[in-house]
SESE-625323 format. One record per atom (N, C-alpha, C, O): residue number from 1; atom name; x, y, z. Coordinates in steps of 0.1 Angstrom, whole numbers, m for minus. Each point is the difference from the previous one (the first is absolute). Layout:
<rs>
- NUM|CA|X|Y|Z
...
</rs>
This chain:
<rs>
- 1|N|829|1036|1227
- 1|CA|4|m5|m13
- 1|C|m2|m15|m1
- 1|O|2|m6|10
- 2|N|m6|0|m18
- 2|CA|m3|m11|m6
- 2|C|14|m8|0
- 2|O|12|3|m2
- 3|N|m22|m18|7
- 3|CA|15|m9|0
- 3|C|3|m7|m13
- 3|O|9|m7|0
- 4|N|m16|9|m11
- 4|CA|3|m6|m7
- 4|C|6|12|m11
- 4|O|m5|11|m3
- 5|N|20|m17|m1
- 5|CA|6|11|m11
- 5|C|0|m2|m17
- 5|O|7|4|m9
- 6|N|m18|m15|10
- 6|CA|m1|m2|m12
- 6|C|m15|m9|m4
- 6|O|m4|m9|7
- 7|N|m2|16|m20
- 7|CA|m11|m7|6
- 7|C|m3|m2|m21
- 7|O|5|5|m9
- 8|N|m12|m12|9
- 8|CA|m9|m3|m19
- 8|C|m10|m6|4
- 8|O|m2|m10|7
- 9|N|m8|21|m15
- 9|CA|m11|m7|m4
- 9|C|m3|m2|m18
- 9|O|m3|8|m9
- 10|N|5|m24|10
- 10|CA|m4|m1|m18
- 10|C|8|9|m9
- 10|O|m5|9|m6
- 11|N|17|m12|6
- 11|CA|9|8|m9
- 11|C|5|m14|m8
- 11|O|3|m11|3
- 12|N|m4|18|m17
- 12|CA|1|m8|m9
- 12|C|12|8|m8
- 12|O|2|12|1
- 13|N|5|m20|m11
- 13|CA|14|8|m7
- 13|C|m6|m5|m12
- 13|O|0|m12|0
- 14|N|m7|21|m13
- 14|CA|0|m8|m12
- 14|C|10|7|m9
- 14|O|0|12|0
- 15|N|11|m19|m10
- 15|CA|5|8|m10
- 15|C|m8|m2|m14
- 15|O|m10|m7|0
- 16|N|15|13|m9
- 16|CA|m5|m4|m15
- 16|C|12|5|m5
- 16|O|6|11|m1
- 17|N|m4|m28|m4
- 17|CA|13|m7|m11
- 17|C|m3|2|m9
- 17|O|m11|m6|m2
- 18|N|14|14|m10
- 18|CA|m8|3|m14
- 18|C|m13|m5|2
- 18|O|m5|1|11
- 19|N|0|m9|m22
- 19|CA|m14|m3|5
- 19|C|m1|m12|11
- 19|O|m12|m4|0
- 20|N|17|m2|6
- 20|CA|0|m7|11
- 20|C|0|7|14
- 20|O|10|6|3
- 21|N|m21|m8|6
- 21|CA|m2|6|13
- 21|C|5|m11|13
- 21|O|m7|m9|4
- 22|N|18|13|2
- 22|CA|6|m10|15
- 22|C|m4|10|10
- 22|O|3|12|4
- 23|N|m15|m24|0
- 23|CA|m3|2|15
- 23|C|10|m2|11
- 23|O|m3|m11|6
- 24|N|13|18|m3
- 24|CA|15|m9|8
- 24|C|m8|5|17
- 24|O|8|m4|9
- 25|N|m18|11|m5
- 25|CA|m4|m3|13
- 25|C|m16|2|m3
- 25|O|m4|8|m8
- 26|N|m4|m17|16
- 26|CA|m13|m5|m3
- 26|C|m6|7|18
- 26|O|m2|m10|8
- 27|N|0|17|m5
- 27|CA|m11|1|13
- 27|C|3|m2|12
- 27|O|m6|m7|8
- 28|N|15|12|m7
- 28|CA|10|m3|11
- 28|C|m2|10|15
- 28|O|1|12|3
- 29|N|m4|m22|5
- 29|CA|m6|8|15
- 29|C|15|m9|9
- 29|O|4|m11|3
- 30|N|m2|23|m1
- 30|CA|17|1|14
- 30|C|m2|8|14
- 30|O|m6|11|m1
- 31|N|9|m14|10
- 31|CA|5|8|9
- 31|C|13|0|8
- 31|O|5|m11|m4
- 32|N|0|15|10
- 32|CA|10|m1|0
- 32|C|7|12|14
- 32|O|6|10|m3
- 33|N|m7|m13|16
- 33|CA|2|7|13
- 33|C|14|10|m2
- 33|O|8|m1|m10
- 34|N|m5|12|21
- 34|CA|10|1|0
- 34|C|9|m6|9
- 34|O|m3|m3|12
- 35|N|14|0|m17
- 35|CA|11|m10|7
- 35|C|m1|m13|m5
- 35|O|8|m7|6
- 36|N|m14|2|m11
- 36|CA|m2|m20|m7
- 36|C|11|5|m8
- 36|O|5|10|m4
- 37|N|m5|m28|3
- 37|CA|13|m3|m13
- 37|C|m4|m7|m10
- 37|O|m4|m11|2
- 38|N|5|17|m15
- 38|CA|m9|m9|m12
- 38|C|4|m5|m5
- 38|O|5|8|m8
- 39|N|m3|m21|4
- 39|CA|5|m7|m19
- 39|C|m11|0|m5
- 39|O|m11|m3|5
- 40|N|13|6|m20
- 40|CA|m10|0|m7
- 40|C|13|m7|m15
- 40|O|9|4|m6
- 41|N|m18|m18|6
- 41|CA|6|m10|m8
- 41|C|m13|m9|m11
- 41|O|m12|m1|1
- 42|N|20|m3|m10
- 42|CA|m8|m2|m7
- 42|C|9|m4|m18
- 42|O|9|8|m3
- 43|N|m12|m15|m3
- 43|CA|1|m3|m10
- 43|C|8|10|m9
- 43|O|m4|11|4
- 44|N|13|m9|m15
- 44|CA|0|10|m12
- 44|C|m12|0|m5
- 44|O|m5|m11|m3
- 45|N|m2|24|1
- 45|CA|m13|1|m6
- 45|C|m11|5|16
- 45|O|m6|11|m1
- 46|N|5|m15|8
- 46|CA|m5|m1|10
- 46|C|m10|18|0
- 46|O|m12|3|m1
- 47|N|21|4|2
- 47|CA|m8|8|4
- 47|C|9|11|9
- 47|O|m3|11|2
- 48|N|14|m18|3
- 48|CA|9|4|13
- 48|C|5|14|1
- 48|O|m2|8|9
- 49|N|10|m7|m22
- 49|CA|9|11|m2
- 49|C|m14|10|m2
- 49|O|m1|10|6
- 50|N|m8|m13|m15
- 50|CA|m6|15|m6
- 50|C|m12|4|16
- 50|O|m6|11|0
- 51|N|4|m22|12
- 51|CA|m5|6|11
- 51|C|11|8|10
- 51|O|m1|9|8
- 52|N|11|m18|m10
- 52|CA|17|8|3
- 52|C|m2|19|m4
- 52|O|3|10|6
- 53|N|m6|m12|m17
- 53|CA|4|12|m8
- 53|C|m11|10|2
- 53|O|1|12|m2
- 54|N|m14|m19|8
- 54|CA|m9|12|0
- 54|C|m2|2|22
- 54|O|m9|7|6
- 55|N|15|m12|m1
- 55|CA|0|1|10
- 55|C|12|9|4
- 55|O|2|5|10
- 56|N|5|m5|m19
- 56|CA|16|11|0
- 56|C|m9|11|m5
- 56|O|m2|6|11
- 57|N|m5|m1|m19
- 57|CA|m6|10|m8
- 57|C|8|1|m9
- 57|O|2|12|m3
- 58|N|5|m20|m5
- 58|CA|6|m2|m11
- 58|C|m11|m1|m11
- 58|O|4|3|m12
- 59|N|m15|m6|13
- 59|CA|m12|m3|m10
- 59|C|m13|2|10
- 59|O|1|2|12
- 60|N|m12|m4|m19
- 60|CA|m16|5|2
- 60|C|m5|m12|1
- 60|O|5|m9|m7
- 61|N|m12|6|13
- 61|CA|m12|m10|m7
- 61|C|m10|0|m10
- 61|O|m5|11|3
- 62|N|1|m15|m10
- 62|CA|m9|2|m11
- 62|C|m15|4|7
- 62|O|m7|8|m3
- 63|N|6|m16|13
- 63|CA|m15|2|8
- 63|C|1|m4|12
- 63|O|7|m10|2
- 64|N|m12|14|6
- 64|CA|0|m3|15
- 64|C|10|10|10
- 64|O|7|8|m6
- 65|N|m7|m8|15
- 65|CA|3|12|7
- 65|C|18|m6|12
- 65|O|0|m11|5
- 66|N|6|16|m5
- 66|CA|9|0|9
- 66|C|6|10|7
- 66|O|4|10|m5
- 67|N|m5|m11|20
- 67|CA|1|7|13
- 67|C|15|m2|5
- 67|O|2|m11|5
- 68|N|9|18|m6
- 68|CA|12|m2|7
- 68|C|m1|17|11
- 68|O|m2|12|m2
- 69|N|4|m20|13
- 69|CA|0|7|14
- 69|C|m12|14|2
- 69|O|1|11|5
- 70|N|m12|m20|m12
- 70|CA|m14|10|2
- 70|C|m1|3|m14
- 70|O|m9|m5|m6
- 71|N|14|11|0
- 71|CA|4|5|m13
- 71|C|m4|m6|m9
- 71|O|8|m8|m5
- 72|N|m21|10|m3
- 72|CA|m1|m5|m13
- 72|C|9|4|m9
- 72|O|1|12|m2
- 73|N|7|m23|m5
- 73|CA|8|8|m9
- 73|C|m6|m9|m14
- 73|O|7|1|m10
- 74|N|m18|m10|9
- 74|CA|m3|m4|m12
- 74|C|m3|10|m11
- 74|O|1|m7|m10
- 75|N|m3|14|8
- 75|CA|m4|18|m13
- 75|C|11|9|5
- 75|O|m2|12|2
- 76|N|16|m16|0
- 76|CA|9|13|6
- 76|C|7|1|m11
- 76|O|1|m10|m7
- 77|N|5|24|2
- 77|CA|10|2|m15
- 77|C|8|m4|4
- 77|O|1|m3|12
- 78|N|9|2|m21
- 78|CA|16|m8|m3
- 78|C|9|13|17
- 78|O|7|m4|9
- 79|N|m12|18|m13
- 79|CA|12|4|10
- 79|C|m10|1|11
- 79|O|5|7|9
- 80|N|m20|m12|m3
- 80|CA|m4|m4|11
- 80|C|8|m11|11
- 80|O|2|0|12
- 81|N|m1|m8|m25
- 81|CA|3|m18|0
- 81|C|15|2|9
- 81|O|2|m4|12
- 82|N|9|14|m26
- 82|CA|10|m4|5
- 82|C|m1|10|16
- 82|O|5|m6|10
- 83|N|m9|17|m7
- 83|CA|3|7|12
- 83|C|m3|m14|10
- 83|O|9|0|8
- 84|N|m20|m12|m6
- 84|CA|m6|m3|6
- 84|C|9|m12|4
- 84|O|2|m4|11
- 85|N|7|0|m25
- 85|CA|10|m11|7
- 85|C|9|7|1
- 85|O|7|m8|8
- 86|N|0|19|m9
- 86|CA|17|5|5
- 86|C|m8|m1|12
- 86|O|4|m11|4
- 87|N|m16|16|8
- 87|CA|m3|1|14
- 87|C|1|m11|7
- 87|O|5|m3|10
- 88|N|m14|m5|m20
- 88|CA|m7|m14|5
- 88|C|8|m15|m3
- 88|O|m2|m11|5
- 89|N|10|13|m14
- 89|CA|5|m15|m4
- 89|C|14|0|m2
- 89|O|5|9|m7
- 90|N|7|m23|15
- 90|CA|9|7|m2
- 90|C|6|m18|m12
- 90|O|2|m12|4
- 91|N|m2|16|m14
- 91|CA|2|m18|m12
- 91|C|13|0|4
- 91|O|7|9|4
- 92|N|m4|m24|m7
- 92|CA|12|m9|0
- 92|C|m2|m8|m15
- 92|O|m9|m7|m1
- 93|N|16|8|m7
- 93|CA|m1|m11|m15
- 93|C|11|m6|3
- 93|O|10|2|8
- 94|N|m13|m16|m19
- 94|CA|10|m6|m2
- 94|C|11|2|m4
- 94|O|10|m6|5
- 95|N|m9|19|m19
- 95|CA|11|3|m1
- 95|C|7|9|6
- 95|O|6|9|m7
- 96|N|m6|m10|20
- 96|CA|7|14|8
- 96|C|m7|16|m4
- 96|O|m3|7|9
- 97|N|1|m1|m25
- 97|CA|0|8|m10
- 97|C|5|17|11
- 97|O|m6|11|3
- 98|N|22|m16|0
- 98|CA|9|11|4
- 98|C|5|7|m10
- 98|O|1|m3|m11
- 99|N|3|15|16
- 99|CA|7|8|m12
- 99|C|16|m2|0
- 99|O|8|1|9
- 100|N|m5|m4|m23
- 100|CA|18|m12|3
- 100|C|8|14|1
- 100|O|12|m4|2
- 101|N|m12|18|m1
- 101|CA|5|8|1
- 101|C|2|7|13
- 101|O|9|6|7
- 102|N|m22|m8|m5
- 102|CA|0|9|15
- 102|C|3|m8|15
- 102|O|m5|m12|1
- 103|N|12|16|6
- 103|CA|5|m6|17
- 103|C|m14|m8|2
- 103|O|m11|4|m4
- 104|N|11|m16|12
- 104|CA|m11|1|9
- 104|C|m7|2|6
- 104|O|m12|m4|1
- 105|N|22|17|7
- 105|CA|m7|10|10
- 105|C|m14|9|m9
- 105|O|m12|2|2
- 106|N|19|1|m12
- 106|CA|m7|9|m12
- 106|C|m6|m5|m6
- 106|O|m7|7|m7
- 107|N|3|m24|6
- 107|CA|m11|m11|m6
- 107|C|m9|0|8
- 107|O|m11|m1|m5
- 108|N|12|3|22
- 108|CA|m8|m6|13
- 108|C|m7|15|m2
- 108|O|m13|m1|m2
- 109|N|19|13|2
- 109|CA|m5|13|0
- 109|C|m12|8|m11
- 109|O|m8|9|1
- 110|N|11|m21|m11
- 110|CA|m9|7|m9
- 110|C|m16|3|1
- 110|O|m4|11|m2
- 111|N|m4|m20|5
- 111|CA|m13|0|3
- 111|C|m1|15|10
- 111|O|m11|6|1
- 112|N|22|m1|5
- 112|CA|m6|12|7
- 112|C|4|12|m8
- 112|O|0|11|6
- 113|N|3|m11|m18
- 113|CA|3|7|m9
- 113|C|m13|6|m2
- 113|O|m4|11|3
- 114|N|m4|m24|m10
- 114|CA|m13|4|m7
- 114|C|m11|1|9
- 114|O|m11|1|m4
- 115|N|17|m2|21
- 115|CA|m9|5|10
- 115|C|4|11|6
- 115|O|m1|1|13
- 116|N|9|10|m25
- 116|CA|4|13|8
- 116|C|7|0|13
- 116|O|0|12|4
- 117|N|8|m22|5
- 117|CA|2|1|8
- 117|C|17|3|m1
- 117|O|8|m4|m8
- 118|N|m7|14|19
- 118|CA|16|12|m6
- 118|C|10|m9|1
- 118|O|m3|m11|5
- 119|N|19|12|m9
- 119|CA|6|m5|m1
- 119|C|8|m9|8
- 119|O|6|m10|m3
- 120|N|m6|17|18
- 120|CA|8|m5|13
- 120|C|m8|m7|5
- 120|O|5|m6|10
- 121|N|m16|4|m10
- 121|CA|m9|m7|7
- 121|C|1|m19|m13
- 121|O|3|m11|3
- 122|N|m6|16|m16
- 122|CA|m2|m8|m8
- 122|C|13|m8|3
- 122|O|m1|m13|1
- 123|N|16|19|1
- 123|CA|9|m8|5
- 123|C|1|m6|12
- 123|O|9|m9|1
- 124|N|m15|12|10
- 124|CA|2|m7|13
- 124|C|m12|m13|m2
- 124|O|2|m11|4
- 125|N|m13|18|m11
- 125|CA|m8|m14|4
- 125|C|7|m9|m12
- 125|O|m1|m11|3
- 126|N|5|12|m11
- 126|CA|1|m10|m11
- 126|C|14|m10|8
- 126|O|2|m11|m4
- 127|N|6|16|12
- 127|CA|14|m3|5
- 127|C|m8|m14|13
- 127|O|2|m12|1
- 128|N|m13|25|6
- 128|CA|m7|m11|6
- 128|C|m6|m10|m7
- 128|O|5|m11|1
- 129|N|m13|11|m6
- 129|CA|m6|m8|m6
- 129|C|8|m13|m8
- 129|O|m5|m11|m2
- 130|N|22|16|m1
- 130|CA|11|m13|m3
- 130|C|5|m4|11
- 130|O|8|m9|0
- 131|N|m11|15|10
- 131|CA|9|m6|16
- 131|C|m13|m11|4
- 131|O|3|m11|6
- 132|N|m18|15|m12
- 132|CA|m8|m11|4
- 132|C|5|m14|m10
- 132|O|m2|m12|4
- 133|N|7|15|m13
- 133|CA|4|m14|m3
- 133|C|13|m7|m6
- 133|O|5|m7|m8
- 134|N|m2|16|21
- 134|CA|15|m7|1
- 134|C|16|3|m6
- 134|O|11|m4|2
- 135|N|m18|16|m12
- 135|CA|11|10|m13
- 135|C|3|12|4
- 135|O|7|9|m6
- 136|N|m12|m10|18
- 136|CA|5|19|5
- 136|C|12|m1|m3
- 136|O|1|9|m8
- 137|N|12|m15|9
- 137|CA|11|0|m4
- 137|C|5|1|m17
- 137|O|12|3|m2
- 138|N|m20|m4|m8
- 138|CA|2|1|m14
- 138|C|m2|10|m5
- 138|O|8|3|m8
- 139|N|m17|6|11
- 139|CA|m9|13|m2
- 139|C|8|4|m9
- 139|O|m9|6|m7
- 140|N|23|m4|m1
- 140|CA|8|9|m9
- 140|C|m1|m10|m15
- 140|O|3|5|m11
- 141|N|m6|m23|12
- 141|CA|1|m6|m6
- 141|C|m12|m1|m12
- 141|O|m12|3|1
- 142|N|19|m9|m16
- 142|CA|m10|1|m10
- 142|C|m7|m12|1
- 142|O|3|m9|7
- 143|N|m15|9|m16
- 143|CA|m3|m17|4
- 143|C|7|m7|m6
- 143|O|3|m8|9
- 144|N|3|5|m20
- 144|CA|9|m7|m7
- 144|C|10|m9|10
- 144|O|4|m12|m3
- 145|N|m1|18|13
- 145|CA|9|2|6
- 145|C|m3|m8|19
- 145|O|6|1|10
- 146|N|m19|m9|m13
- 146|CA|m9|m6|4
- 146|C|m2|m17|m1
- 146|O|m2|m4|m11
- 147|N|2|m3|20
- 147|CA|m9|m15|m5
- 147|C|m13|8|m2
- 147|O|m3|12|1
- 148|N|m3|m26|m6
- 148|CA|m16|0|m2
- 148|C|m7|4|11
- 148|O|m9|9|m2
- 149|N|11|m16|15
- 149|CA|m4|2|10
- 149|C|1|12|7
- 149|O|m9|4|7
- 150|N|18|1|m10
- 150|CA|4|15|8
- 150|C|m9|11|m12
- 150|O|m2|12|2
- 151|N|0|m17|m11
- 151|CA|m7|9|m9
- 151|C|m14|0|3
- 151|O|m7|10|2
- 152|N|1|m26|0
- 152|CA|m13|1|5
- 152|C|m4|6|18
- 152|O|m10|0|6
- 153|N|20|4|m5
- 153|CA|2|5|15
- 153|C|m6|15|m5
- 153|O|m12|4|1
- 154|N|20|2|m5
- 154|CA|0|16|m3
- 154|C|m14|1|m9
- 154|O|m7|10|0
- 155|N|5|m20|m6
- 155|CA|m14|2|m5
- 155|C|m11|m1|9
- 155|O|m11|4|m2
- 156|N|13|m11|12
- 156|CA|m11|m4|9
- 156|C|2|19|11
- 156|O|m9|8|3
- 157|N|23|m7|0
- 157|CA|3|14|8
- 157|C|m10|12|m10
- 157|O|m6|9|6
- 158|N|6|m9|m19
- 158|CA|m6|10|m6
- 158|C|m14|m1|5
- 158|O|m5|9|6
- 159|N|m2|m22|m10
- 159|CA|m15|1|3
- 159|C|m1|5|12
- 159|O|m11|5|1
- 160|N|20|m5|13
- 160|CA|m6|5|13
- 160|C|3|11|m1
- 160|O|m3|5|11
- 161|N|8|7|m19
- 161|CA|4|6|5
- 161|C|m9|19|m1
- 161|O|1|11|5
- 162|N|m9|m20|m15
- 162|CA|m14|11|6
- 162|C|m9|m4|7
- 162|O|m11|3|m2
- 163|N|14|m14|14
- 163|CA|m6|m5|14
- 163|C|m14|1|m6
- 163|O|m8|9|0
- 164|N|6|m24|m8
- 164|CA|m15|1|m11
- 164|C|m9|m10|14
- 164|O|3|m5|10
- 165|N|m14|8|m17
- 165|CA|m12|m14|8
- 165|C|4|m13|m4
- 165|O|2|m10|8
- 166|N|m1|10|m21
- 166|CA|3|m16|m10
- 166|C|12|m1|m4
- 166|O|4|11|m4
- 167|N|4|m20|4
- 167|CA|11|m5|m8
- 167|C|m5|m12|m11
- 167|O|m4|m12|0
- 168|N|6|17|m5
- 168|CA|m4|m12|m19
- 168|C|14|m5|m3
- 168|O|10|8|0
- 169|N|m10|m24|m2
- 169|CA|11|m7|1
- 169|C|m3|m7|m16
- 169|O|m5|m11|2
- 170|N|8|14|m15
- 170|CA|m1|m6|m11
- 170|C|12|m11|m6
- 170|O|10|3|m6
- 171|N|m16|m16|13
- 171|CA|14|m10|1
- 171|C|12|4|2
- 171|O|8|1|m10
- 172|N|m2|3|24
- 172|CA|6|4|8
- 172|C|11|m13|m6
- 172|O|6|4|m9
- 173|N|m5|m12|11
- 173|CA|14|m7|1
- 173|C|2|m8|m12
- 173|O|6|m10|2
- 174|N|m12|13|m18
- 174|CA|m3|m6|m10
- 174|C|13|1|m5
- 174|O|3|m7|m10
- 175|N|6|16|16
- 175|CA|17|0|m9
- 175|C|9|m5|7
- 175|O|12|m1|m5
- 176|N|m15|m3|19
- 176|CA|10|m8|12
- 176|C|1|m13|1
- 176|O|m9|m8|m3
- 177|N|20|6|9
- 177|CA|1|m12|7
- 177|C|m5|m5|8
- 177|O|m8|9|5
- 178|N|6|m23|3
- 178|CA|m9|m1|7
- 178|C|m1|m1|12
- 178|O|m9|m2|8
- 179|N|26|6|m8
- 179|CA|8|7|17
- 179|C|m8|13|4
- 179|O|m6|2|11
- 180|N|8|9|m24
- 180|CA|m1|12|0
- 180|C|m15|4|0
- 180|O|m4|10|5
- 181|N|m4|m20|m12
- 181|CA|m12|3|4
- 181|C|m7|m1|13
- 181|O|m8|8|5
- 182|N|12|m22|m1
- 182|CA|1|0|17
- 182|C|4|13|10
- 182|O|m6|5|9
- 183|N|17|m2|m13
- 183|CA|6|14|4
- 183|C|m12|13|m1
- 183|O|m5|4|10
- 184|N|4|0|m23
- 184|CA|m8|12|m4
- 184|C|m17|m5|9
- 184|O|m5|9|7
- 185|N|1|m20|m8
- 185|CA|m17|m5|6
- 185|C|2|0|15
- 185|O|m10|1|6
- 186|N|22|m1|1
- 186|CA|m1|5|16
- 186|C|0|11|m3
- 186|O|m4|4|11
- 187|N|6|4|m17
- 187|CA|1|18|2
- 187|C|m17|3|m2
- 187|O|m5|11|4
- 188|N|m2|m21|m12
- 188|CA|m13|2|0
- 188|C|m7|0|7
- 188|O|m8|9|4
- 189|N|12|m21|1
- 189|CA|m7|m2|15
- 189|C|3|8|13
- 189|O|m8|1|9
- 190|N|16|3|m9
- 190|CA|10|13|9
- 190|C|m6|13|1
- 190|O|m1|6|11
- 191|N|m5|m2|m27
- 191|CA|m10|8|m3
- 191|C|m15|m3|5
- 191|O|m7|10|1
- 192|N|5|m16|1
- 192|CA|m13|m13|2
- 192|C|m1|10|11
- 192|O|m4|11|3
- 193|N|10|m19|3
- 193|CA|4|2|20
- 193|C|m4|12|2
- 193|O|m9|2|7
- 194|N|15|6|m11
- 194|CA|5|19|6
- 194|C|m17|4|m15
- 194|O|0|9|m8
- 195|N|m9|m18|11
- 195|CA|m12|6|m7
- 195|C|m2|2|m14
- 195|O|m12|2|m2
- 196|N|19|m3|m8
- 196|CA|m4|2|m11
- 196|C|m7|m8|m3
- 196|O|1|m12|4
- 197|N|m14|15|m16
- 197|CA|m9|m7|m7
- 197|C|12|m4|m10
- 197|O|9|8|m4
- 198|N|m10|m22|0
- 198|CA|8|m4|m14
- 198|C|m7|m6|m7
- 198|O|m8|m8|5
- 199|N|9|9|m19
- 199|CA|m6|m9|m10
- 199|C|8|1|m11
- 199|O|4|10|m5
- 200|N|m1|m26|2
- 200|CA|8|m7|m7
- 200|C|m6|m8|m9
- 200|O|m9|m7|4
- 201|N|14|6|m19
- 201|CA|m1|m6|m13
- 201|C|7|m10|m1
- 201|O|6|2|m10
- 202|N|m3|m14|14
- 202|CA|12|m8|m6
- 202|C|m13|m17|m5
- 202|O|m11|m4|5
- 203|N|16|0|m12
- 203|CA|m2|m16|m3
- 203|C|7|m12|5
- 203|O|0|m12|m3
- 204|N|8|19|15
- 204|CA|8|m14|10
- 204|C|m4|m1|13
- 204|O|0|8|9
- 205|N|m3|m21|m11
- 205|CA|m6|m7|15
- 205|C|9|6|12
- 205|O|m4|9|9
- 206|N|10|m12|m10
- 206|CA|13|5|8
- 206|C|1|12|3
- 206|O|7|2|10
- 207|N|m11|8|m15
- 207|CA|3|16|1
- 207|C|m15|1|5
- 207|O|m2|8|10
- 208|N|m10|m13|m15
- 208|CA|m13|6|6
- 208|C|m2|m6|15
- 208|O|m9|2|7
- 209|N|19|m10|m6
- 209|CA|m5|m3|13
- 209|C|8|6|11
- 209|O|5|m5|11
- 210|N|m4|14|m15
- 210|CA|8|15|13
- 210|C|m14|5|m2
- 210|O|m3|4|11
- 211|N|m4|m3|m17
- 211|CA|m14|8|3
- 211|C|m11|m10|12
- 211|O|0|m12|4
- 212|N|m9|23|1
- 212|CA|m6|m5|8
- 212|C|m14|m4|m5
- 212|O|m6|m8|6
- 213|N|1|12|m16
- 213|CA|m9|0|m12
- 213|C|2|m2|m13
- 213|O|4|10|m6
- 214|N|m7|m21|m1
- 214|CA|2|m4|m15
- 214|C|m11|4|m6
- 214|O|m10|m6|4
- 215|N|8|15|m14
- 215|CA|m11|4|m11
- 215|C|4|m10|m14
- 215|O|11|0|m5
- 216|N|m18|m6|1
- 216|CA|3|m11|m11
- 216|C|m8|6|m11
- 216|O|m11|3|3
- 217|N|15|m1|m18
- 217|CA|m9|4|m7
- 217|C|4|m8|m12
- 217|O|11|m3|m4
- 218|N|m23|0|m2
- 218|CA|2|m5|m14
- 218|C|m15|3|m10
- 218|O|m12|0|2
- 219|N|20|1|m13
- 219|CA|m9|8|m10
- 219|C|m10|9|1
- 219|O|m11|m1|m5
- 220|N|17|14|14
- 220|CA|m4|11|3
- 220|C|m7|3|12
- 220|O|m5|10|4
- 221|N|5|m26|2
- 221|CA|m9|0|13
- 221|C|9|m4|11
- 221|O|11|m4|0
- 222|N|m20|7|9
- 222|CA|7|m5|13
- 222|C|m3|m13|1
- 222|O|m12|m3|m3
- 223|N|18|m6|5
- 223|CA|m4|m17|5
- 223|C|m1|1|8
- 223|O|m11|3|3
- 224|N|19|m4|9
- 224|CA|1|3|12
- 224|C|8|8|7
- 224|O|11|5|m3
- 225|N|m18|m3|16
- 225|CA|6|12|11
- 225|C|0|m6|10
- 225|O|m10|m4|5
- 226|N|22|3|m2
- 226|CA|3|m12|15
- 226|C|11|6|11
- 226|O|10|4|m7
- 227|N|m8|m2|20
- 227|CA|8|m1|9
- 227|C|11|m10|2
- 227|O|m1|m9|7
- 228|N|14|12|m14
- 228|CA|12|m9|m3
- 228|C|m1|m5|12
- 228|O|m1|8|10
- 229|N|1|m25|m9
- 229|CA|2|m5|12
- 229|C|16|m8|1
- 229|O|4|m6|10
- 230|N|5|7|m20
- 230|CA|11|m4|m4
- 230|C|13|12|3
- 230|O|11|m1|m6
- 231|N|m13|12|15
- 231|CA|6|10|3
- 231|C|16|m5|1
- 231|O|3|m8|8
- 232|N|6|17|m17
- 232|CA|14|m4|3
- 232|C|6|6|10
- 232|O|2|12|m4
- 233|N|2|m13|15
- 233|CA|5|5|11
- 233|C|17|5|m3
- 233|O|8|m7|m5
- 234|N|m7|19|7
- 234|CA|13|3|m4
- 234|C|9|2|10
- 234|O|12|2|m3
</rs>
């Protein structure tokens, strides 16, 4: 198997605005190992979120081809796409986006819903997967019923908990404090450690430098691709 879990050649994102055409990614060649830790930062406008979004398989590229874990999935249908991230990707957003009804346990569990996996099993790993971050003890609780932090916890417990290749971090601490963000970015790095590939969206100096690699993009391009030499030690 191939060490790289993510790979573009020349993928470009065009939309058309009524009659106005936004090129929001321009030719974009990435690679990307498994196990590195990525920011990918850059301006509003940049380009960030919509290579964010097509490296989730949340969207296509307009042209050019993208490889996640051998897998061309650039020409894959919508229910290719989605089988390929319930396997392959496990997202964190900014806004938590839990269900305010359902337990945690039952928030962490869901992704193995729509991966057929039976129901006692879907409960032990999802219980595990909140003992990895620190909530094994809440498991009956709503999110409401939550800080911020303990929400972005259970959101981060959900993405592991179909044990993905990728974790996608779309401005992970854009609703916290800057205790709490500190708090939630060692659990990143924690993840780091015990192997996971991570790649992270945010616009703060401060948050991209838990990564070990900064991707900089502006106006649909890459500017630069550099090895963070400013690494925050946690």
């Amino acid at each position: 198997m191939s060490k790289e879990v993510i790979k573009t050649k020349g993928i470009s994102r065009i939309y058309q605005m009524g009659d106005e055409v936004i090129k929001a990614l321009k030719t974009i060649d990435i690679s990307i190992q498994r196990g590195e830790y990525v920011a990918f930062m850059g301006p509003s406008g940049s380009g960030k979120s919509t290579l964010m979004n097509i490296i989730g398989c949340l969207d296509t590229p307009s042209e050019g081809q993208y490889w996640l874990s051998d897998q061309d999935v650039s020409d894959m249908t919508e229910n290719e796409l989605a089988a390929v991230r319930n396997k392959e990707i496990g997202f964190v957003f900014q806004s938590f986006n839990l269900l305010p009804r359902s337990t945690i346990l039952d928030n962490v569990a869901l992704p193995l819903v729509y991966a057929g996996v039976g129901k006692e099993e879907r409960l032990e790993r999802a219980q595990a997967s909140l003992d990895a971050v620190g909530l094994g003890n809440r498991v009956s609780h709503k999110p409401n019923e939550l800080s911020g932090g303990q929400r972005q916890r259970v959101a981060i417990a959900r993405a592991l908990v179909n044990r993905p290749s990728i974790i996608l971090a779309d401005e992970p601490t854009g609703a916290l404090d800057t205790k709490t963000s500190y708090e939630i970015m060692a659990i990143f790095n924690e993840l780091h450690q015990q192997g996971n590939t991570i790649i992270m969206v945010t616009h703060e100096e401060d948050i991209a430098n838990y990564a070990h690699r900064v991707i900089r993009l502006r106006d649909g391009l890459v500017e630069r691709d550099e090895i963070n030499q400013n690494i925050t030690k946690v």
